[in-house]
C-alpha positions as a LaTeX table, in Angstrom:
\begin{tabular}{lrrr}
\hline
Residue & $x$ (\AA) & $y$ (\AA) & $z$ (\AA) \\
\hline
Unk1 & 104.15 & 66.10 & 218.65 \\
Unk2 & 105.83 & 68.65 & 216.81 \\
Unk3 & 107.60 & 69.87 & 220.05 \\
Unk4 & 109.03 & 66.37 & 220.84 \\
Unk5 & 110.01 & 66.15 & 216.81 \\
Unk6 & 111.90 & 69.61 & 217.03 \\
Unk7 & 113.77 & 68.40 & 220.56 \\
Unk8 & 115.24 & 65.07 & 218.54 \\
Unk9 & 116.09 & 66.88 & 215.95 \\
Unk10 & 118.18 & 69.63 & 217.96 \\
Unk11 & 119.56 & 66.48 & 220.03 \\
Unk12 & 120.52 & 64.61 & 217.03 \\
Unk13 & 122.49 & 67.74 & 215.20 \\
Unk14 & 124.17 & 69.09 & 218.34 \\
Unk15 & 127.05 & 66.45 & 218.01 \\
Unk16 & 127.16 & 66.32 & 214.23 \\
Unk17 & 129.68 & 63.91 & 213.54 \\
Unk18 & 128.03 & 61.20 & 215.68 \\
Unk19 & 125.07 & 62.49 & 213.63 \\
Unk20 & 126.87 & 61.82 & 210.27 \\
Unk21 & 128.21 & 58.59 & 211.55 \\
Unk22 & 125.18 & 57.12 & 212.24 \\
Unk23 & 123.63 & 58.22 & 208.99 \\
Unk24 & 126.32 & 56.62 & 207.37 \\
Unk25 & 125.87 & 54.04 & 208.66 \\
Unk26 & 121.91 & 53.55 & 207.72 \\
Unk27 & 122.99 & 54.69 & 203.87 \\
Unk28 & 125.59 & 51.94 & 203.66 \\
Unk29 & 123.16 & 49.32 & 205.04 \\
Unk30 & 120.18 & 50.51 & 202.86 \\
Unk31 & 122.95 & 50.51 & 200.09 \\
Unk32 & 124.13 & 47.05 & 200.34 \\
Unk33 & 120.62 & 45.97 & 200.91 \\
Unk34 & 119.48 & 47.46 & 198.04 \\
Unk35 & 122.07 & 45.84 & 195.98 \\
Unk36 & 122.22 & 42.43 & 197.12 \\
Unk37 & 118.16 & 42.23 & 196.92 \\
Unk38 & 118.45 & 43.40 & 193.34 \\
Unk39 & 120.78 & 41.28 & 192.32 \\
Unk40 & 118.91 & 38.44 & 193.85 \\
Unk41 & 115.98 & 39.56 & 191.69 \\
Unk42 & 117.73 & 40.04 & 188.70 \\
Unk43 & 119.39 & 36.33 & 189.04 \\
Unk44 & 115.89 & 34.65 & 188.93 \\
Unk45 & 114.17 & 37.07 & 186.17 \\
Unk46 & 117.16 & 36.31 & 184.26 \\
Unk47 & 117.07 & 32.63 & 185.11 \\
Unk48 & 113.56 & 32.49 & 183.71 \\
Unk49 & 113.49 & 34.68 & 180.79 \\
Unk50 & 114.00 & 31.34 & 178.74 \\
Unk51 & 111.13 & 29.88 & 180.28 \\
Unk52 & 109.11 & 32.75 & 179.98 \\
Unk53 & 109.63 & 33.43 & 175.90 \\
Unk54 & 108.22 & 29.78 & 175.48 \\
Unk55 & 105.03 & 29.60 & 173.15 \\
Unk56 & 103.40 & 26.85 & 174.80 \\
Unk57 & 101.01 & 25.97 & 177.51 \\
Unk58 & 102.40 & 22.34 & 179.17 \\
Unk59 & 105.83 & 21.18 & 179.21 \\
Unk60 & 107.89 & 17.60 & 179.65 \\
Unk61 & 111.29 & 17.15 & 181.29 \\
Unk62 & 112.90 & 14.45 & 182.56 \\
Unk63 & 111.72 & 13.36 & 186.44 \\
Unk64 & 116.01 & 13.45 & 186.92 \\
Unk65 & 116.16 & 17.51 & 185.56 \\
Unk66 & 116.72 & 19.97 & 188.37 \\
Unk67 & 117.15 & 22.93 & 186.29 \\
Unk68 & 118.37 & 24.17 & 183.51 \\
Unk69 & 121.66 & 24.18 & 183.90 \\
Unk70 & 121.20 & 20.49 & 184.46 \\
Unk71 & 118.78 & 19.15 & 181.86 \\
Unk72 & 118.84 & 15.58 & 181.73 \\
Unk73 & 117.53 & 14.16 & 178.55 \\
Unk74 & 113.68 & 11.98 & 178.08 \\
Unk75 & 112.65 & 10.28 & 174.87 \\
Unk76 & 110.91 & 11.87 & 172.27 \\
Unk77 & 108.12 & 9.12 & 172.47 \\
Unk78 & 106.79 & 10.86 & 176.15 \\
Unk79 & 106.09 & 14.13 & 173.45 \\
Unk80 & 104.58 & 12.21 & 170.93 \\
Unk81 & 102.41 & 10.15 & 173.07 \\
Unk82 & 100.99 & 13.78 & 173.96 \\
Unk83 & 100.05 & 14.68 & 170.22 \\
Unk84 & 97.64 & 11.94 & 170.66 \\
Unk85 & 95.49 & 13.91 & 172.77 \\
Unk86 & 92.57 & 15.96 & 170.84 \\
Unk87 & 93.36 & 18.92 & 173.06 \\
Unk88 & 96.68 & 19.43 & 171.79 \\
Unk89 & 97.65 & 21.47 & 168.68 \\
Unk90 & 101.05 & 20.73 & 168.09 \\
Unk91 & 103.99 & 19.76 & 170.18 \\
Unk92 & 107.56 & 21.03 & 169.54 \\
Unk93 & 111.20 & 18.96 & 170.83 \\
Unk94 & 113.57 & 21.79 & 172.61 \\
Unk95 & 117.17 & 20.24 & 172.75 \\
Unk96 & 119.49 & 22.54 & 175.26 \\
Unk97 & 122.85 & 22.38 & 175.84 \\
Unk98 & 126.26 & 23.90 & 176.17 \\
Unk99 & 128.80 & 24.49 & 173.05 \\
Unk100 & 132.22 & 25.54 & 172.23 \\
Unk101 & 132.15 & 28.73 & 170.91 \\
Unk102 & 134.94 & 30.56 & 169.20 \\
Unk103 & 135.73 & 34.43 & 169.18 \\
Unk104 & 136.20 & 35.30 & 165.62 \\
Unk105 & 138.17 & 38.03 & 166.83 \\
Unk106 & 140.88 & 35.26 & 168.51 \\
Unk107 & 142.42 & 32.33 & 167.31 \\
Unk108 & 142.47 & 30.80 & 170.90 \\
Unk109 & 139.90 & 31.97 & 171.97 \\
Unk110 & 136.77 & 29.17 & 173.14 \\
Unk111 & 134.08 & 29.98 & 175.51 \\
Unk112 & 130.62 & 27.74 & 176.63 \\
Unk113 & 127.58 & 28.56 & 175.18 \\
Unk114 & 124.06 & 28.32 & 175.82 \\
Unk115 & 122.81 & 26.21 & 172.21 \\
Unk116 & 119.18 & 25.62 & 171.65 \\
Unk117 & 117.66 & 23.71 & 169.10 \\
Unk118 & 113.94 & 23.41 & 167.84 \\
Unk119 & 112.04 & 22.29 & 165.49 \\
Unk120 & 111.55 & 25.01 & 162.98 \\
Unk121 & 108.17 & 24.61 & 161.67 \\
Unk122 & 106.46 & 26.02 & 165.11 \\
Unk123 & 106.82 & 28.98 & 166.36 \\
Unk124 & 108.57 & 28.34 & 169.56 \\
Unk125 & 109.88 & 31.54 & 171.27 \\
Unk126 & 108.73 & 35.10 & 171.90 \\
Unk127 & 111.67 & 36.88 & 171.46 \\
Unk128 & 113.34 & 39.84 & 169.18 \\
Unk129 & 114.95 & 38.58 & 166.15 \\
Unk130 & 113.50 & 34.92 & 166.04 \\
Unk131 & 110.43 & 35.06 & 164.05 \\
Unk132 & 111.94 & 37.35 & 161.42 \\
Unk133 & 115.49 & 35.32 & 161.04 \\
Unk134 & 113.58 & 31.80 & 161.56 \\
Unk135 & 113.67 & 30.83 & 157.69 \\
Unk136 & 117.50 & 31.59 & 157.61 \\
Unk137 & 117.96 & 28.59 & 159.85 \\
Unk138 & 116.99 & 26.02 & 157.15 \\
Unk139 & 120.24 & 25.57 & 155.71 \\
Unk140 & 123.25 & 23.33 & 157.22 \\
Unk141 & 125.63 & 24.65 & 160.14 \\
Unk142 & 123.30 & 27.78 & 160.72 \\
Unk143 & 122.63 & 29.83 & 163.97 \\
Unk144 & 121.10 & 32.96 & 165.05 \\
Unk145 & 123.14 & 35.21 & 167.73 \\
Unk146 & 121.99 & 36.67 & 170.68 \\
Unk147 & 122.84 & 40.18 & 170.66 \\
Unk148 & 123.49 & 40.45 & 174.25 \\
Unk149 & 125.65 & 38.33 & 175.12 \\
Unk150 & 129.08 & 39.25 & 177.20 \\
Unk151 & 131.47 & 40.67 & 174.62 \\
Unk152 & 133.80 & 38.10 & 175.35 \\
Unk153 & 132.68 & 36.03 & 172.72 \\
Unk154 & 133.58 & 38.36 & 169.97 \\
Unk155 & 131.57 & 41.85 & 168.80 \\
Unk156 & 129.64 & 39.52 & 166.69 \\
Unk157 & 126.46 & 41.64 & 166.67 \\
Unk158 & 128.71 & 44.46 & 165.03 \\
Unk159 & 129.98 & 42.15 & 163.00 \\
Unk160 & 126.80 & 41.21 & 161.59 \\
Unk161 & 125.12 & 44.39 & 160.98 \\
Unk162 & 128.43 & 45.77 & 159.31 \\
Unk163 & 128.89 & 42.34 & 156.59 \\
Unk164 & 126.03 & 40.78 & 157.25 \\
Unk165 & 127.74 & 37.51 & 157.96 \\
Unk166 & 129.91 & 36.52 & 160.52 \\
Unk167 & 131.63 & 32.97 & 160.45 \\
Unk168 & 133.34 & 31.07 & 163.31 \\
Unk169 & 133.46 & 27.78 & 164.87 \\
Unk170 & 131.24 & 25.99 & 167.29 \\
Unk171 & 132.61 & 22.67 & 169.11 \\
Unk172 & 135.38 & 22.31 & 166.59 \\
Unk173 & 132.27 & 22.78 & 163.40 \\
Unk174 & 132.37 & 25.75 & 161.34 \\
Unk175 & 129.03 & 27.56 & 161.27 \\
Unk176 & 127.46 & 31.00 & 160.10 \\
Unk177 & 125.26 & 33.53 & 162.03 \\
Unk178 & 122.46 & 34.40 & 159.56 \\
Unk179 & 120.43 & 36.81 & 162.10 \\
Unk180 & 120.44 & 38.03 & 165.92 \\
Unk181 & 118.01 & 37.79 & 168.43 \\
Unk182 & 117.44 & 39.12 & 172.17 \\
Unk183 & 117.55 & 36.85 & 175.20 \\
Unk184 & 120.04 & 38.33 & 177.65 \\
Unk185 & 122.47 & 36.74 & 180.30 \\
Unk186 & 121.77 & 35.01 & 183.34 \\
Unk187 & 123.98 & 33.38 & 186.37 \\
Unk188 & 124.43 & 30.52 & 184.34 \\
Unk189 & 124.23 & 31.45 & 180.72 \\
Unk190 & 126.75 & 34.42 & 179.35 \\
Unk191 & 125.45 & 33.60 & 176.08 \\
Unk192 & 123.32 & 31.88 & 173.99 \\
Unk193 & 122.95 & 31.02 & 170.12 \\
Unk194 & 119.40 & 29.27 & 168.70 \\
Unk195 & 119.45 & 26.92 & 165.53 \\
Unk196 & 117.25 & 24.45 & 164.15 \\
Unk197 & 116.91 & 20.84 & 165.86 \\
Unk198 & 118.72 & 18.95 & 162.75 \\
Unk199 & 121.23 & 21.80 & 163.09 \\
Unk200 & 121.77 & 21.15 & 167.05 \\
Unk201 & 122.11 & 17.09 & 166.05 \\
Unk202 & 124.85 & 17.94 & 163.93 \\
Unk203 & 127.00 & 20.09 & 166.27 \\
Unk204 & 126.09 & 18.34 & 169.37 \\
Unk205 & 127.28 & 15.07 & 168.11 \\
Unk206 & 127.09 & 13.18 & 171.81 \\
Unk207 & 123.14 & 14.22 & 171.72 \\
Unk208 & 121.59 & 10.41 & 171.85 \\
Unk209 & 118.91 & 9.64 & 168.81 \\
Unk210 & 115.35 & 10.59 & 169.84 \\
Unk211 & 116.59 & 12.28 & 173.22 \\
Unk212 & 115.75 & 15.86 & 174.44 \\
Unk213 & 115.55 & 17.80 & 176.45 \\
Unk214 & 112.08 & 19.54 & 176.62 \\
Unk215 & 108.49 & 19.23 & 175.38 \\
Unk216 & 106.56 & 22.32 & 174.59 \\
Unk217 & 103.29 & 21.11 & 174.01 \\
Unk218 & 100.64 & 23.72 & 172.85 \\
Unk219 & 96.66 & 23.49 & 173.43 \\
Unk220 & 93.84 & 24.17 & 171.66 \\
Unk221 & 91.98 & 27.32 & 172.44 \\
Unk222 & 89.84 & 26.82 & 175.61 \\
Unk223 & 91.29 & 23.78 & 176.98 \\
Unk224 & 92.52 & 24.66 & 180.71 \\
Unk225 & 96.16 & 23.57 & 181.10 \\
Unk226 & 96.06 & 22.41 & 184.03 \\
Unk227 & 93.64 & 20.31 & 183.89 \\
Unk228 & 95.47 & 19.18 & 180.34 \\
Unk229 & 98.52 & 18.56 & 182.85 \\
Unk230 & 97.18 & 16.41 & 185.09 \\
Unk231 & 95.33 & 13.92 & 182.41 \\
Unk232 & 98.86 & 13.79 & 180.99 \\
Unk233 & 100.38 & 13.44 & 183.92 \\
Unk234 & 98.61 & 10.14 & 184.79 \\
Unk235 & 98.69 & 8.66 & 181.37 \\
Unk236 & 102.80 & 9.44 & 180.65 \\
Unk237 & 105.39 & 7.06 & 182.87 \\
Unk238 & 106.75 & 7.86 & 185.77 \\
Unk239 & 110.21 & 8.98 & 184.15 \\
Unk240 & 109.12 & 12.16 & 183.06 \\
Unk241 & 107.22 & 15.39 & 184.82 \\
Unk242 & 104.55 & 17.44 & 183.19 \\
Unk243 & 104.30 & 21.46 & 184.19 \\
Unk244 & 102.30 & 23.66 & 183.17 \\
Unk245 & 104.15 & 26.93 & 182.03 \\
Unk246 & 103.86 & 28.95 & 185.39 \\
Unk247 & 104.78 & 25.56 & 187.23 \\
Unk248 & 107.85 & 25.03 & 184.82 \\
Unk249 & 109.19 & 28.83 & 185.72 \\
Unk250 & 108.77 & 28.10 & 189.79 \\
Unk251 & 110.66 & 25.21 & 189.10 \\
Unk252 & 113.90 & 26.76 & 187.70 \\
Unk253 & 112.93 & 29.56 & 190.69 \\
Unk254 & 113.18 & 27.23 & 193.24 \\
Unk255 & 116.50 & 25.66 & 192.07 \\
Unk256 & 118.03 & 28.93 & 192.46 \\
Unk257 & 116.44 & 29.39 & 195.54 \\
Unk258 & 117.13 & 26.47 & 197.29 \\
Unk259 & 119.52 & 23.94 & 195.24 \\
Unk260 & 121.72 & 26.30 & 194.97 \\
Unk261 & 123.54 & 28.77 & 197.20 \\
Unk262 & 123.67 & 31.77 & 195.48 \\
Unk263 & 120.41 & 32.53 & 197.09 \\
Unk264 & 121.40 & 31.73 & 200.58 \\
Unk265 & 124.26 & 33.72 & 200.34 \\
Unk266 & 122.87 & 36.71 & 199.07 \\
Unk267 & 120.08 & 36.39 & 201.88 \\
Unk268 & 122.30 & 35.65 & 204.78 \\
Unk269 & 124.34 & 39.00 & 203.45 \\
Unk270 & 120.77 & 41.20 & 203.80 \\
Unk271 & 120.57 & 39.76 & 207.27 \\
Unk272 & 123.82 & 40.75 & 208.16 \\
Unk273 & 123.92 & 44.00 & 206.77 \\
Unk274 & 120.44 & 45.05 & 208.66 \\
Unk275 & 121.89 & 43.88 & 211.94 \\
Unk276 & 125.17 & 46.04 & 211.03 \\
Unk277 & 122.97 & 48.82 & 210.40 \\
Unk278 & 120.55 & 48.67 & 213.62 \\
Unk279 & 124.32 & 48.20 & 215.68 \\
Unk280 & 125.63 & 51.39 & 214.34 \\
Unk281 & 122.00 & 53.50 & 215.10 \\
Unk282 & 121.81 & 52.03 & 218.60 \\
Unk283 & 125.44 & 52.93 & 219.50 \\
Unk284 & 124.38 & 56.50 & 218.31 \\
Unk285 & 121.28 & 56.51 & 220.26 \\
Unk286 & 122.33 & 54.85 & 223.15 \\
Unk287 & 125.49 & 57.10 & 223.70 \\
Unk288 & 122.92 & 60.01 & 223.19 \\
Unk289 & 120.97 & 58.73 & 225.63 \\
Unk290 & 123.56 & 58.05 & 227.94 \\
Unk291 & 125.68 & 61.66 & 227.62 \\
Unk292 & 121.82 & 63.50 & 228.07 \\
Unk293 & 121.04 & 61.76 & 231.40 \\
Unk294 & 120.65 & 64.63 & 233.44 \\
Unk295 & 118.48 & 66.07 & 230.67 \\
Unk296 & 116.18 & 63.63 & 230.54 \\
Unk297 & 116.13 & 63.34 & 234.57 \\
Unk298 & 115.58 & 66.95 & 234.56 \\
Unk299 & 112.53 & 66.56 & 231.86 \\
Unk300 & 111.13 & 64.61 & 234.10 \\
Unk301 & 111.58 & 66.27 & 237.58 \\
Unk302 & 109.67 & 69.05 & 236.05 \\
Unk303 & 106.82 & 66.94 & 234.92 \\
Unk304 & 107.38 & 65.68 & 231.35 \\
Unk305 & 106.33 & 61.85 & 231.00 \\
Unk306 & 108.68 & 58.98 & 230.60 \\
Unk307 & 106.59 & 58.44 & 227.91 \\
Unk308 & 107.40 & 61.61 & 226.01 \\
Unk309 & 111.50 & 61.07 & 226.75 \\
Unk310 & 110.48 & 57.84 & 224.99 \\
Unk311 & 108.84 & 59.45 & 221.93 \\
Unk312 & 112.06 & 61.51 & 221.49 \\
Unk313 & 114.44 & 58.44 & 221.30 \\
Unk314 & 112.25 & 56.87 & 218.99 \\
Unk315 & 111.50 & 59.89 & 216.72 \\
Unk316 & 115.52 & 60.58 & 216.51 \\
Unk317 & 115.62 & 56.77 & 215.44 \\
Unk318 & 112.75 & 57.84 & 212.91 \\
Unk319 & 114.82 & 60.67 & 211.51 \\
Unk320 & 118.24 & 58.84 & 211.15 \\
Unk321 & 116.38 & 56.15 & 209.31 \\
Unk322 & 114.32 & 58.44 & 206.43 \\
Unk323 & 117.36 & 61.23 & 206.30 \\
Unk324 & 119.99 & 57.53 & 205.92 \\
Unk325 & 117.46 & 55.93 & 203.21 \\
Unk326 & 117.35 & 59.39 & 200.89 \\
Unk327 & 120.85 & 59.49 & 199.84 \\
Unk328 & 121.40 & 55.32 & 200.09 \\
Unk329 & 118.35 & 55.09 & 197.30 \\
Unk330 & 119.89 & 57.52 & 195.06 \\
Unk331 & 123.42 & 55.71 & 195.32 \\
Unk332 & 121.56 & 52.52 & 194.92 \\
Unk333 & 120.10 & 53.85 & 191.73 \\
Unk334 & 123.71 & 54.59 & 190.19 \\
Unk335 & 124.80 & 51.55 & 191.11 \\
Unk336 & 122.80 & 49.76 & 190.04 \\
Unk337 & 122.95 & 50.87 & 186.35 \\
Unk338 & 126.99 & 50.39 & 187.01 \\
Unk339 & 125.71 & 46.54 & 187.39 \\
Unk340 & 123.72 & 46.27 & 184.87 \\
Unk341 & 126.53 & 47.83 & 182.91 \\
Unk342 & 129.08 & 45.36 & 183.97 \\
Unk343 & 127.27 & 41.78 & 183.78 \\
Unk344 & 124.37 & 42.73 & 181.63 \\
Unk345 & 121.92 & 41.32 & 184.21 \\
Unk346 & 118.34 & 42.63 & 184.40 \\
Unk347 & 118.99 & 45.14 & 187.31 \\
Unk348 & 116.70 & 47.80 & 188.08 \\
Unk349 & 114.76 & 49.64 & 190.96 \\
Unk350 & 111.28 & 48.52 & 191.20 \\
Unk351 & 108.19 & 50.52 & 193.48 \\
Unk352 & 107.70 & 47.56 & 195.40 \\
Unk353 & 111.16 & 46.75 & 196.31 \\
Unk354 & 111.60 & 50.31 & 197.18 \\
Unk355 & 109.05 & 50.73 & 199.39 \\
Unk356 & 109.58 & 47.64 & 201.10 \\
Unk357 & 113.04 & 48.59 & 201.69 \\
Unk358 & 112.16 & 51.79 & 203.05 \\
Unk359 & 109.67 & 49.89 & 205.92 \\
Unk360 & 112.74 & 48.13 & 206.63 \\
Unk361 & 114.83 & 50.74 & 207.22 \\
Unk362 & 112.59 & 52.40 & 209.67 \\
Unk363 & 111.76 & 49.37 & 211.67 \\
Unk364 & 115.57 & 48.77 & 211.74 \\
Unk365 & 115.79 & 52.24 & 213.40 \\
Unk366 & 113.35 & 51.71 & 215.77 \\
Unk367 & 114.55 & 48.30 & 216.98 \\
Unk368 & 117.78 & 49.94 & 217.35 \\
Unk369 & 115.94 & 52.87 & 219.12 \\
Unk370 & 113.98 & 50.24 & 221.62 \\
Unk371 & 117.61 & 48.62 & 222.83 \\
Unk372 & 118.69 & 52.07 & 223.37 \\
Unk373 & 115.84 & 53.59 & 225.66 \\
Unk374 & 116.84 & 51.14 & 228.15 \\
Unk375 & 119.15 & 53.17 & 229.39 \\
Unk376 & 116.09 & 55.85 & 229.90 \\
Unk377 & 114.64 & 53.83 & 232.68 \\
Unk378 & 117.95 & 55.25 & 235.15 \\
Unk379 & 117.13 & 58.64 & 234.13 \\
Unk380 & 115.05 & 58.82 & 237.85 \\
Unk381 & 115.55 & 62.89 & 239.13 \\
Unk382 & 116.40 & 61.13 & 242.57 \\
Unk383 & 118.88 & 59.28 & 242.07 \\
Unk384 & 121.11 & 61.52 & 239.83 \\
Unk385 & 120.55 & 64.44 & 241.47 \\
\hline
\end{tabular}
């Protein structure tokens, strides 16, 4: 074994720029790989960090809601018609939608925002900043910030901290951010401010009486939810859909994953960039192969199996793919914190996606290394010589 690994290795260095080619090529497939999947990843934890900050166990939206970013409205009766159940607690109206923000920085400046509204007496979200600001939402024309949103709408976190009051305009209604909070960007949302529901009603003027747009509803302890969900499920009208809280995440999931193309795109780019990656090994090997002919035909004149000229090609394919993966994880890693850097998206290198990359890698090196030893099958001592 360790005979066959040492006669790769001095085939594979011999010609050391087709050696560095083909490593560059495996580092800037692993690269882009790395990239697009953790972007990918990023896109839906960021998509359902909403989702996952909700305090409750069963939710209501409308049967005509694909997603978030396209919340269609359900009376407030469907949530109210719930509180009649003895296994539920207490049941809290969500109202979501975009706003016009202002940068206090710019007089023409006006950006959408992610608004949500709720009703102020529950405690609604599990996030930094809400449960310590939530009385300063009582008064009128009141909102809390989220501290990381994009900076284009104004270094209102800075702001706040230095004068403890910042004051702008939100679709055309002057308002005042009394507190910040943490929630974080997604592919949809740059943004997002949270304010009471009578707040929301004011500002969002076009919101119809007694419409909105989800219904956390919250269980006493020990009752299963989803048995909960499916009692409600058959007693509520057909015009809304009931979810329990792991069910209402893999329902914003699958919007991104299938509704919408971002997904597709950034999967049909992984495909693509493995197949450029196995293309560029199997030139490497195959031209290897192909220049050693006489080599290998002499290997086996002497008695060496075709077997062990096999082993060779596929441990040089074995090598190119660790000694490409090395230096593409470590550029993945800066890159990745560049990302994170420049759309504040939840980017970062996990174990699992490592490691699966890595298997990937290799097998794309050896499929690359079984085109290639094709060519191994003319190396007969007979015919060459």
């Amino acid at each position: 074994m360790s005979k066959r690994l040492f006669t790769a290795w001095l085939q594979l260095k011999y010609q050391k720029i087709r050696f560095l080619i083909a490593l560059s090529g495996v580092v800037f497939a692993v690269v882009i790989i790395f990239v697009q999947l953790g972007i990918l990843d990023a896109m839906f934890d960021s998509a359902v960090h909403f989702h996952q900050s909700l305090q409750g166990d069963c939710f209501i939206i409308s049967n005509r809601s694909i997603g978030l970013v396209d919340m269609a409205s359900f009376s407030q009766r469907r949530l109210s018609q719930a509180l009649a159940f003895d296994e539920v607690e207490y049941v809290n109206p969500i109202y979501f939608s975009f706003a016009r923000w202002k940068n206090p920085e710019s007089r023409n400046s006006w950006r959408n925002i992610g608004m949500i509204g709720f009703d102020l007496r529950h405690q609604t979200f599990d996030l930094p900043g809400i449960k310590s600001n939530i009385n300063r939402l009582q008064p009128i024309d009141t909102v809390l910030f989220d501290r990381n949103s994009r900076s284009e709408y104004g270094s209102i976190a800075e702001q706040f901290e230095g004068d403890n009051s910042v004051i702008t305009e939100l679709s055309n209604r002057r308002v005042k951010v009394v507190g910040l909070f943490e929630l974080g960007t997604s592919f949809a949302f740059e943004g997002h401010i949270i304010t009471s529901d009578l707040n929301f009603l004011r500002i969002v003027n076009n919101t119809e009486k007694g419409a909105i747009d989800i219904g956390l509803i919250k269980l006493k302890a020990g009752t299963d939810p989803e048995k909960f969900k499916l009692k409600l499920q058959k007693y509520l009208p057909q015009d809304v859909k009931v979810f329990t809280k792991q069910e209402f995440i893999n329902f914003e999931k699958n919007y991104w994953q299938t509704s919408n193309s971002i997904g597709f795109i950034f999967n049909m780019n992984v495909v693509l960039c493995f197949i450029v990656g196995a293309v560029v090994v199997y030139q490497i090997l195959y031209t290897n192969v192909s220049e050693h002919l006489k080599e290998f035909a002499t290997l086996k004149a002497i008695g060496y199996s075709h077997q062990y000229l096999l082993n060779i090609v596929f441990q040089q394919a074995l090598i190119i793919g660790i000694l490409g993966y090395i230096p593409g994880f470590l550029i993945t890693i800066i890159q990745y914190q560049f990302v994170q850097e420049a759309t504040l998206l939840p980017i970062a290198m996990t174990g699992q996606r490592a490691i699966n990359i890595l298997v990937a890698t290799i097998m794309m090196c050896l499929i690359a290394g079984v085109s290639a030893v094709r060519k191994m099958k003319s190396a007969n001592p007979a015919d060459i010589f």
